[in-house]
N, C-alpha and C positions, 0 to 999 in steps of 0.2 A: 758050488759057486766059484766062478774065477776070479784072479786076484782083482781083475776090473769093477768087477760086481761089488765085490768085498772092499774096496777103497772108497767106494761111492758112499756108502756104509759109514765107514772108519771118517769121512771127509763132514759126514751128518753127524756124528757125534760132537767130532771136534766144534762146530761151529753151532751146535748146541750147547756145549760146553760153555762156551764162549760168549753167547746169546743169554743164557738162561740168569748168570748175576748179572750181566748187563739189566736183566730186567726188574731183577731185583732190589740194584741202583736205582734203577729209574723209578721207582716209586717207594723213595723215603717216608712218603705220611703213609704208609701202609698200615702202621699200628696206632695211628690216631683215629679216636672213636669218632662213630659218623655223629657229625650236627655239630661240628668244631669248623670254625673260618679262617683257613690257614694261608698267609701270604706268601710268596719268593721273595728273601730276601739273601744277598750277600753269595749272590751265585744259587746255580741249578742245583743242588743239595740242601742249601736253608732253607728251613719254614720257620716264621712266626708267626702266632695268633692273631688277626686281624682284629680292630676293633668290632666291639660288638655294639650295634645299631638298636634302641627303644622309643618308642614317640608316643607323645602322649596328648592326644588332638580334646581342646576343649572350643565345643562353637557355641556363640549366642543367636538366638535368629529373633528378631523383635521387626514386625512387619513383613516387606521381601527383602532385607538385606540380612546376612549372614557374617558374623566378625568373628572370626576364627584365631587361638592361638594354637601354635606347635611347635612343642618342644622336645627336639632329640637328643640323644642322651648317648655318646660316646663313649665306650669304658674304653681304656687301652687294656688287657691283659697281657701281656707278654713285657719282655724287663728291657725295651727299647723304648726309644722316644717315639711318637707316632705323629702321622698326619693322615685324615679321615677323610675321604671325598664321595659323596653320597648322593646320587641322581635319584631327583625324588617327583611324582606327580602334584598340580595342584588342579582346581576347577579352571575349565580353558579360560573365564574370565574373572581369576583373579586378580586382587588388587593389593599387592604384598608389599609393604608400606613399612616393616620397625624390623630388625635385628636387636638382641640381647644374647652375649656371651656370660654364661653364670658357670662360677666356679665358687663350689660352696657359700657361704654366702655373700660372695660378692658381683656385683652386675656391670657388665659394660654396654655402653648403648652403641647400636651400629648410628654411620652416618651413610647418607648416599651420594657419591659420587659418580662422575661418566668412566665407564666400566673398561675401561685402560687405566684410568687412574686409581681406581678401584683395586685390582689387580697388581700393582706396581707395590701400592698400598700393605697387600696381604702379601704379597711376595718378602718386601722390604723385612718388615715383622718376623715372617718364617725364619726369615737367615738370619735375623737376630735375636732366636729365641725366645719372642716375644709369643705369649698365646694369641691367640685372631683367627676371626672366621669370615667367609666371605660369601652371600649368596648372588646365584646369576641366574638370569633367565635363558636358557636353549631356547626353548620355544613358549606361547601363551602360556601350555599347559605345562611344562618340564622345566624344574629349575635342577639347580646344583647348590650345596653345600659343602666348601671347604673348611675343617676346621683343622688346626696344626700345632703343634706343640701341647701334646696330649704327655702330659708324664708316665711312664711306666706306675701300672696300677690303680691312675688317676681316672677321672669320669667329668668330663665338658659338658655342658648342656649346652645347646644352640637352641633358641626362642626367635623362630618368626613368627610374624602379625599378617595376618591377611583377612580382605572383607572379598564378597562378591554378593551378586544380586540372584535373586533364588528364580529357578525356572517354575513360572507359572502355564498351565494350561489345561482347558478343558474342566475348569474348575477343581484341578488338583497344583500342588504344590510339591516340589522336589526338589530335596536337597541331596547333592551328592558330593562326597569327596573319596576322591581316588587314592588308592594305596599303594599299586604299581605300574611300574614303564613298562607295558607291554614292549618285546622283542620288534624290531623294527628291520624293514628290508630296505638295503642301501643299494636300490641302482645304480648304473654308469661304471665307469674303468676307478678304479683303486688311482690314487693321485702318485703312488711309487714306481707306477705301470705307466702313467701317463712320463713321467721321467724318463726312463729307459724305454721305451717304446716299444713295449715287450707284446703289446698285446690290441688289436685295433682297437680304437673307442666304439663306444655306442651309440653310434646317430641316427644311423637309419630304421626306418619302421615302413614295411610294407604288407600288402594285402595281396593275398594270394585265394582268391574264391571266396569264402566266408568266415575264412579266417586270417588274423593277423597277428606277424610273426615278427618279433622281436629279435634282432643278431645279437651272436652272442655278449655277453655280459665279460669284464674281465676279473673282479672279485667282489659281486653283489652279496651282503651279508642276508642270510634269510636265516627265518627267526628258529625256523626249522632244523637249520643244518649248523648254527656254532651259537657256543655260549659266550664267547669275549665280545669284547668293544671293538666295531665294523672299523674299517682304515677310513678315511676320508677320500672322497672320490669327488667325479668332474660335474657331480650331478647335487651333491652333499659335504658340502665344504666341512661339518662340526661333526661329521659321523661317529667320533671315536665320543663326543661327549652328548650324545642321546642315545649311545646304544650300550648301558654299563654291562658286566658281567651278569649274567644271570647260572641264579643255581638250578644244579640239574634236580629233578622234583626226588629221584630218588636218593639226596643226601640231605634231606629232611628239611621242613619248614625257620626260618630264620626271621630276623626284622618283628617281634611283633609291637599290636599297636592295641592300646586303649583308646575309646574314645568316649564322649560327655557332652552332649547336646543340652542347651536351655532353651526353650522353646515357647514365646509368646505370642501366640495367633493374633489375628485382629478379628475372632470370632469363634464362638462354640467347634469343636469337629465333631465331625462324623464319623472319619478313620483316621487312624495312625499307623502305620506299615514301615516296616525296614524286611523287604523281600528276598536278600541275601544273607542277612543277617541277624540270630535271633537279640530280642531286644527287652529291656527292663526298662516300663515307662512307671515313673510316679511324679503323682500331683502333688506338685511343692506351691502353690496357691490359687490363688482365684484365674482361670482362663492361662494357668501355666504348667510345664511340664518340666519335668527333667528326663530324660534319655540315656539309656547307658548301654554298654555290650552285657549281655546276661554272662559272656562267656568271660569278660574280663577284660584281658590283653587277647587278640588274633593277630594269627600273622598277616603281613602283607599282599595276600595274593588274590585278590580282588576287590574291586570297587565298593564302598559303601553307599547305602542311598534309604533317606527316609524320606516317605509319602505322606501327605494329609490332604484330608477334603475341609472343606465346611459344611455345617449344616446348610442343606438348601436354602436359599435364599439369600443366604449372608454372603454370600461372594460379592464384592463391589463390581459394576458393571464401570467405574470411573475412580479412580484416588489418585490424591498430588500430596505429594512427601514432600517436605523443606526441609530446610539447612540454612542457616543462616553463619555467615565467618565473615567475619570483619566489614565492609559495606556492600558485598554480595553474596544474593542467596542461590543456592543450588536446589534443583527438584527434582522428583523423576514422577513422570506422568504416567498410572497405567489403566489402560481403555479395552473394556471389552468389546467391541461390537454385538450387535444381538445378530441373531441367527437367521440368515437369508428364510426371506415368508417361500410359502409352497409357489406361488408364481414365478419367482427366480428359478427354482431348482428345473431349469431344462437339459434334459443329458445331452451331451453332445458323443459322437463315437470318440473313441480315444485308440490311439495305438501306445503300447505301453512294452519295455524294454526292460527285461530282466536281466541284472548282471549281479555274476554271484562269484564271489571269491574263492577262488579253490587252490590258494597257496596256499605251503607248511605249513605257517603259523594256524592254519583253520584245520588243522588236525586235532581230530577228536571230539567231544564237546559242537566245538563252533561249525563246523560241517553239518553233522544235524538237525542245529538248529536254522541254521541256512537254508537246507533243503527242504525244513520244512516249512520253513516261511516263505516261499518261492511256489510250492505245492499247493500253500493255502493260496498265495497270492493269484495264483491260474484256475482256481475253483471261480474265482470271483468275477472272471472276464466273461463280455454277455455277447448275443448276437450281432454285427454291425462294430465289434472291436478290433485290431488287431495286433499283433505282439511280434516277439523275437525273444528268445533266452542267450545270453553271454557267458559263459565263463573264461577267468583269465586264472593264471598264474605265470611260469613263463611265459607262457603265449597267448595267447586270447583266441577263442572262436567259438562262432553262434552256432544257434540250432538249424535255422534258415540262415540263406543269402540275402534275404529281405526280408521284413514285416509279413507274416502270413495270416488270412483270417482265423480269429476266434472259432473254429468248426469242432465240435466235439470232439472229432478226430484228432484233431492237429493239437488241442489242450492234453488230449489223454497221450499224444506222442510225446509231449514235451513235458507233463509229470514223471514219465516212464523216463526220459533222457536226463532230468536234474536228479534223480533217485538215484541213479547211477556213476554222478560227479563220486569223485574223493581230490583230498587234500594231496598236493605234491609240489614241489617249484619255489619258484620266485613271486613277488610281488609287482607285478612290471603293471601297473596300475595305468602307467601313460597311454599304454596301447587301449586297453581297455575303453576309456575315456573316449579318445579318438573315433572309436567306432564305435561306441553307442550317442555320441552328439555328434551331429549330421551338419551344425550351423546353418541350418535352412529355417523358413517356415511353414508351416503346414495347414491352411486356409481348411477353414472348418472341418476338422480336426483338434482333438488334443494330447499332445505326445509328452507321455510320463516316462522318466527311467528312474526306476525301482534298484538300485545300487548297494548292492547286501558285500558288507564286507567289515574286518575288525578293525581297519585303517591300521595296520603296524605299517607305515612307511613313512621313509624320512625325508624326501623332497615333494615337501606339500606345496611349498608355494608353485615351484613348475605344476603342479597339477590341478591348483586353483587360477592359474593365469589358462589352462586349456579351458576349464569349464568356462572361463569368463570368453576365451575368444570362438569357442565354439557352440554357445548353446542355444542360439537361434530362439525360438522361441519353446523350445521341450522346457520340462520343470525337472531338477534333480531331487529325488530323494532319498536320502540316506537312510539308511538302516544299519546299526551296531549291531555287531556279532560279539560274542561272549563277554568275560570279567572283568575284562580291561583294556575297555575301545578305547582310541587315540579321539578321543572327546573333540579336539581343538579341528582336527582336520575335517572331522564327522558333520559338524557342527559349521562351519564356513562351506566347505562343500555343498550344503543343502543350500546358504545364504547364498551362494555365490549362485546356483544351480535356481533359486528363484522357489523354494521346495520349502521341508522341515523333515528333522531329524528325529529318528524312533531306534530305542533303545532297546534290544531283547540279549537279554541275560540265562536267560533258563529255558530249556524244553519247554514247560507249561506257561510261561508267556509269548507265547508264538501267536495264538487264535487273540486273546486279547490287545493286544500291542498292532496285529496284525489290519485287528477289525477295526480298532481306532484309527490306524492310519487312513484306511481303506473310507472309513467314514468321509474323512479331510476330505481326499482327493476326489471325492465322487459329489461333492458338493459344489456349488459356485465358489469360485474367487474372488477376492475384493482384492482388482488391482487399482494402479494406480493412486496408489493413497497417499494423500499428503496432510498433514495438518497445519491450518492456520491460525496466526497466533495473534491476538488484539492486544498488542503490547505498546507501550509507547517509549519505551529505550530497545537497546540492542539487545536481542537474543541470542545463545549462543547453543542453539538445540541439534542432540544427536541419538540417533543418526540422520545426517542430514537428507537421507534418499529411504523412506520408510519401504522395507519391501512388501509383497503381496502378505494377503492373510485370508487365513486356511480356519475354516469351522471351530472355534473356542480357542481361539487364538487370540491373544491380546496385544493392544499398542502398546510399547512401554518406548519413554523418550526422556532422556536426560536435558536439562537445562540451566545454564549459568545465564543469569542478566543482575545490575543492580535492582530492579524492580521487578516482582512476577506479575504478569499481566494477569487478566482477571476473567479472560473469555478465552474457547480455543474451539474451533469447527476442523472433524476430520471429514475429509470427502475421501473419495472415490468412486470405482464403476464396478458394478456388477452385472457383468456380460455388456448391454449397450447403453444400459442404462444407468446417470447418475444416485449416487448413496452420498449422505451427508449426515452427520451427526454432532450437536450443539456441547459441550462441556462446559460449567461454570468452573471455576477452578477458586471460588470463595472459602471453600471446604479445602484446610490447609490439616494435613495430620505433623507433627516434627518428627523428623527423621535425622538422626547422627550419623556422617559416613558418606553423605553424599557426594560432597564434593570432592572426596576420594572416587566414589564411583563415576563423579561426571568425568574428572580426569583420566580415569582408566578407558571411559568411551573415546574421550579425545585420541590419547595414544593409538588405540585401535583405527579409529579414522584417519589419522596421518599416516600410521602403516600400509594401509589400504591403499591411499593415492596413488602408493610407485607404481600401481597396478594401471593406471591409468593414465601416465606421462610424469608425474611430479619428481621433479629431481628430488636423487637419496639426497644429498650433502644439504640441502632446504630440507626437506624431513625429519632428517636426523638431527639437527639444530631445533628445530620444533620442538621432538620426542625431547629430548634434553631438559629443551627448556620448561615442558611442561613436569616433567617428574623431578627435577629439581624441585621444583618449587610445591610440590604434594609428597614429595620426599617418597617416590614409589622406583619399584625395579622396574627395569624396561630392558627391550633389546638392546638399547644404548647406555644404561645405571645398573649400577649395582649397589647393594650393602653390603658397609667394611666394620666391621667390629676390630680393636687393638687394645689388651692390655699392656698395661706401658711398662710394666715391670719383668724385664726377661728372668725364664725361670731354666730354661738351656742354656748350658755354657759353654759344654763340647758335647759332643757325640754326635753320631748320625741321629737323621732323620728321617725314618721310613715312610715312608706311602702308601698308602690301602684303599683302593676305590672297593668300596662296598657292594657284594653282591646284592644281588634283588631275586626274590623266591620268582619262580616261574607264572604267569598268571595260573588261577584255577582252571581246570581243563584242555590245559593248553598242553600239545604234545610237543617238547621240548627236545630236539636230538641235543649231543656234543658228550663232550667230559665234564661232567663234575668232577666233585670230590668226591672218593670211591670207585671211580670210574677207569679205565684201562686208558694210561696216558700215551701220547702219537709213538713215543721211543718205543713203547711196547708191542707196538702193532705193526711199527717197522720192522720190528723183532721177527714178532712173529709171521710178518709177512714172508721175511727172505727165510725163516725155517721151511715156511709153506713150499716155498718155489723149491730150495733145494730138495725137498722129496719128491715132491714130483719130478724133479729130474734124475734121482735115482729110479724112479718107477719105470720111466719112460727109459733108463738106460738099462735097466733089469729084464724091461720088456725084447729091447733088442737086440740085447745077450741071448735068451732065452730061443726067440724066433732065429739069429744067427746058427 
């Protein structure tokens, strides 16, 4: 060896040498046992113990509404003062109405304010060592809890209240409440990028043959490729507060959750099911249940949901729920239609648009079940039909250039093509969209798009303003991919798309969920439906534009008036011909909670208008004024809880946003904890490089 050879050598030691405790620096909690939640604090070298997160979800369900408490439970462990910030799901249409801060036995009651003063509020309190917790709405379904001045050692409870209205159909009942944020993909340019102008934006979207190609991204978070909170971008102004830290699956299960359902039907069942989770039912009285996790506490890492039927027969094909508060009463109306006679049911051909989601986040698990509910859905396509398959992630492209026939062939080409999809990329869902609604209409014809995806993305509204300006007369309907669908987006998507939403969770709900749907759409629609109301004061019913409705589908219609009128006729058309149906509305059941639900409808509908011209700064005033006065969170309030007694006097106060266990099944890239941190791999990146450049200069030695 010559002394050149031998220095290359001598030159790899050295900066191994030198490499090797760098790396060992670089990962101080190396002897902290795994399933510990360790913060940065006080520089790259401190860790302390994050708080540690418990919830304890107690529902009542008495008719179709649902009144939930949930109370989480913050311990501090470490010998700092703490502040706890916790991104947590609720039902898309909840109605989150009370805050309570308990500290041993004492309670403070939140109040709501508009959600800058809110914040001001909780801020003000922080610095003054005062305890306070503050929650906010991100989105319908995503709130936040801040609680702060957590003593060393101490444990806060945070108690919210929230009702919502239970989803009925097909003569089953379900209740669902969500336990985690699924990971969300944040299109567009990074807004630090958009500053330094480091990197072009993303506007453009074109089509190149049959498929369409999205430029590049400047730092889109996918759910796939990092576990922190996404930067905010030109597309997703709040991205850092819908996308909290998620733990990597293999540094163990954290967050868990009890929960205690009471449960009183308006009739005998048939079934009672919780299909994710095993369950402990006992009859605690006449036509009543209690509900419990058989397992206890679970962690957070996917959705809960319990199902009931009725005994045949008993399902109401018509009931009006009241509320009565001070001189006006609240209702909610729910209407089954009966089932199109065999003379309606004429087929008409349909061309029908499969788009199936094949980003990151559908690694694993949700890929499968995607594939196979896409597989079953093209089994089902008949002579005189025709289709197209979609997949998107960064890019989006079809099978065909166009809709091609139903031909035995051409289904069994496109089973064999979606078998072969896998998960990778981004979420660039806009593209997507774009080409599967055409904004035309299609004269005799019916054009379905079948939309399979988990919905983890964060600029829903741009992508609920494309379905609304593009969907011509196609119907959208959604279908949920694994544990923990983005419910809210899933769920308006279909509304907006003119469709309904179907839920698949597990491999073996694929054929069932499948067929159901399948059912809906192959049947008549009942459009244009309106109901009218024999009242003689002013009604204030919502929604005020009822959409289509799909085989065991019900009307459900919220209403404020001083007086409830006493007649109501729904119409519409089935295919050319008019449907009409009489309700007496004599038959009053009492209902508590409504006129929190009627107002949670209203918010919703004044949200909706921007969509449609209405100035924000009038909406916003609205939204305001209506949750004010029902004392609810909204995208403009918030709940402020403040003990008045400061219990800080000095010290810092740290900060801990709470991780969230990865959903079930979901295949997670990034660093957790345990995991080999970026200084490591920079490490060990430039050892890599320098040997190989000994090799190659050993090689040339060698040949010289």
């Amino acid at each position: 060896m010559t002394f050149a050879a031998g220095s290359a050598v001598l030159v790899i030691v050295f900066v191994a040498s030198a490499i090797v405790p760098a790396i060992v620096q670089a990962n101080p909690i190396r002897n902290v046992t795994e399933g510990t939640l360790l913060w940065r604090a006080g520089g790259e070298k401190s860790y302390l113990p994050a708080p540690v997160l418990s919830t304890t979800v107690e529902i009542h369900v008495t008719g179709v509404i649902a009144r939930a408490v949930v109370r989480q439970e913050f311990t501090n462990p470490s010998q700092a003062w703490a502040e706890a910030v916790y991104v947590f799901p609720l039902p898309e249409n909840a109605a989150v109405d009370h805050l309570r801060i308990q500290i041993g036995d004492r309670n403070i009651e939140g109040v709501i304010q508009e959600r800058g003063a809110a914040k001001t509020t909780y801020e003000a309190a922080k610095q003054e060592g005062r305890r306070t917790a503050l929650v906010e709405q991100e989105r319908p379904n995503v709130f936040t809890t801040s609680a702060a001045n957590i003593a060393p050692g101490a444990t806060i409870a945070v108690e919210i209240q929230y009702q919502h209205r239970l989803h009925y159909n097909a003569g089953q009942y379900r209740l669902r409440f969500p336990m985690v944020v699924g990971p969300r993909y944040v299109p567009g340019m990074a807004v630090s990028a958009i500053a330094t102008s480091a990197v072009t934006p993303v506007v453009s979207t074109t089509t190149v043959a049959n498929e369409v190609v999205r430029s590049t991204r400047a730092s889109g978070s996918t759910a796939a490729g990092g576990i922190t909170a996404a930067p905010e971008s030109d597309e997703t102004d709040d991205a850092s507060r819908i996308t909290p830290p998620v733990r990597h699956p293999d540094a163990g299960k954290i967050n868990p959750v009890s929960i205690t359902i009471d449960l009183t039907p308006e009739a005998p069942l048939s079934r009672l099911d919780s299909p994710y989770h095993a369950i402990k039912v006992t009859p605690v009285g006449a036509g009543q249940y209690r509900i419990e996790l058989e397992d206890g506490a679970v962690p957070a890492d996917r959705d809960f949901e319990l199902v009931w039927e009725l005994v045949p027969g008993a399902a109401p094909t018509a009931a009006l729920f009241t509320e009565t508060v001070g001189s006006e009463t609240f209702a909610l109306l729910m209407l089954t239609p009966p089932a199109p006679a065999a003379r309606d049911i004429v087929r008409v051909p349909r061309e029908t648009i499969f788009v199936i989601d094949t980003s990151g986040s559908m690694e694993g698990a949700s890929i499968e079940q995607a594939k196979a509910a896409a597989d079953l859905a093209l089994s089902r396509l008949r002579a005189g039909d025709s289709f197209n398959v979609i997949e998107f992630n960064t890019y989006s492209r079809s099978l065909f250039g166009a809709a091609e026939p139903a031909t035995p062939a051409n289904v069994a080409h496109a089973q064999q093509w979606v078998r072969q999809l896998r998960a990778r990329g981004g979420t660039e869902m806009q593209a997507a969209l774009m080409f599967a609604l055409d904004g035309m209409d299609h004269p005799g014809r019916l054009r379905q798009v079948i939309f399979l995806t988990d919905g983890g993305v964060s600029n829903e509204s741009r992508l609920f303003q494309t379905i609304h300006d593009r969907l011509g007369d196609s119907r959208l309907f959604t279908i949920g991919i694994g544990s923990a669908v983005n419910s809210h987006f899933m769920t308006q998507a279909a509304h907006h798309g003119r469709g309904t939403f179907t839920y698949i969770s597990k491999i073996d709900e694929v054929r069932e969920r499948m067929d159901a749907l399948f059912r809906k759409i192959e049947s008549p629609v009942i459009t244009d439906v309106r109901l009218e109301l024999d009242a003689t004061t002013a009604v204030d019913a919502l929604p005020g534009h009822i959409p289509d409705l799909y085989l065991g589908e019900p009307v459900v219609v919220t209403l404020r008036a001083d007086m409830m009128p006493v007649r109501a006729v729904l119409r519409g058309r089935i295919g050319a011909r008019e449907w009409a149906q009489e309700v007496p509305l004599h038959r009053v059941t009492p209902e508590s909670g409504l006129s929190v639900q009627w107002a949670r409808e209203k918010i919703a509908a004044l949200m909706e208008s921007r969509r449609t011209g209405a100035s924000a700064d009038e909406v916003r005033q609205a939204v305001v004024a209506v949750a004010l006065e029902h004392h609810l969170v909204s995208a403009y309030t918030s709940l402020v809880a403040v003990d008045l007694t400061p219990v800080r006097r000095d010290g810092d106060l740290n900060t801990h946003e709470i991780e969230l266990n990865a959903p079930d099944g979901w295949a997670v890239a990034g660093t957790g904890q345990g995991a080999t941190p970026a200084t490591v791999h920079l490490a060990l990146g430039t050892l890599a490089l320098l040997l190989a450049a000994a090799c190659y200069g050993g090689i040339r030695w060698r040949a010289a």
